[in-house]
N, C-alpha and C positions, 0 to 999 in steps of 0.2 A: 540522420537516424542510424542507429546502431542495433545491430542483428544482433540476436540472442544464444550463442553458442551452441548449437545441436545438441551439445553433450551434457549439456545442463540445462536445455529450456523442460524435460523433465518436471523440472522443482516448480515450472511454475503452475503444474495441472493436481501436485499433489495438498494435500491438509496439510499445510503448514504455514508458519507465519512470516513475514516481513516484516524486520525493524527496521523502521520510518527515522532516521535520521535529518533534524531539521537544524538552520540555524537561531536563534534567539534572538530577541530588540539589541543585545547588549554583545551579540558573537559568540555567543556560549554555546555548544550545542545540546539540542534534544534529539533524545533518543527514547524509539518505543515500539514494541511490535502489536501490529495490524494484520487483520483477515484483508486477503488482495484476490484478485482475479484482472488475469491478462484475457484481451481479447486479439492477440496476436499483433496487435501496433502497441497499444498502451496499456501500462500497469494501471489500475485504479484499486483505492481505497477510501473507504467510509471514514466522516469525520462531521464532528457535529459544528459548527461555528460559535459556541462558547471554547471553543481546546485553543489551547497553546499553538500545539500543530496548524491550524486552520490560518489562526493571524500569522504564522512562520512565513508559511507559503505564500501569502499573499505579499509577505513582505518580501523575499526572498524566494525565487521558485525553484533554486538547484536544490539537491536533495540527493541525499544516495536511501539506498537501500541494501539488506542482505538479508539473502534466503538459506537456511540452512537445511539439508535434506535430512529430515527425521530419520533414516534409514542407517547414514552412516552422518555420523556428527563431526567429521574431518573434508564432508564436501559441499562447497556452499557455491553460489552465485551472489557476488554483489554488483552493483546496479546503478550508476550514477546515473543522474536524469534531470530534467525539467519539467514543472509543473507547466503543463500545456492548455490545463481550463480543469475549471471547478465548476460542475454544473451540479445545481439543488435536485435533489430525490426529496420533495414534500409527501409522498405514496409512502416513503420507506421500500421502493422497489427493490434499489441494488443490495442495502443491510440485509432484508429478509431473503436475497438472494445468497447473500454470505451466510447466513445464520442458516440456511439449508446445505449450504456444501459444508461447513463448520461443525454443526452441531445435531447435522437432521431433524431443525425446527424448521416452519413455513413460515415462520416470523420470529422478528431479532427478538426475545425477551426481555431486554434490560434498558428498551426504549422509555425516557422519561418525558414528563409531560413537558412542553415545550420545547422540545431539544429540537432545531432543524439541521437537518444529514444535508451532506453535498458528496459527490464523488470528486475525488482528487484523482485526475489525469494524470500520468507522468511519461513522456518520452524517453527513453532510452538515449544516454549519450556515450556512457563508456560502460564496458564490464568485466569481472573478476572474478576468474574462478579457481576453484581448488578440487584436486578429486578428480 
């Protein structure tokens, strides 16, 4: 496990995004930013299991990330990791939990009908910062 740098765990209690870098069936990579919340071990982020991202991971579970601090756009945190468990939100607990720190809604709004959420875990393996 790998500690989160004092000097930039900051970024991860602020409104901002994490792009989710994955790799592809074919080694291409995907790239996309996601509402996240750490709970001091692990990154988690919402995905639905129709996404690209969802079968990435499952195929593939390293994964980086980078945070950039909305404040000053020259200091970021990036974040290599491993996906460590994908557990289902059938509730929409954790979304509607994001879409409160996000957007000051009590539920995600752009929930479509069958779409099932999972939280995507990620452990901390290495990290990079700037700033």
């Amino acid at each position: 496990m790998t500690e989160i740098p004092a000097t930039h765990s900051d970024l991860l209690d602020k409104k901002t995004f994490a792009h989710v870098a994955t790799i592809g069936p074919d080694g291409e990579p995907q790239n996309n930013p996601v509402w996240f919340d750490w709970d001091g071990a692990v990154i988690r982020f919402s995905q639905t299991k129709g996404r690209q991202k969802y079968r990435n991971v499952q195929r593939e579970p390293r994964l980086s990330l980078s945070i950039l601090d909305p404040d000053n756009p020259y200091r970021y945190l990036e974040v290599r990791g491993k996906v460590v468990g994908i557990d289902d939100d059938p509730d929409n607990e954790f979304i509607d939990k994001m879409a409160q720190k996000y957007i000051d809604q009590p539920q995600y709004p752009w929930h479509q009908p069958g779409d099932e959420r999972v939280v995507v875990r990620v452990q901390p393996v290495h990290t990079t910062t700037m700033g």
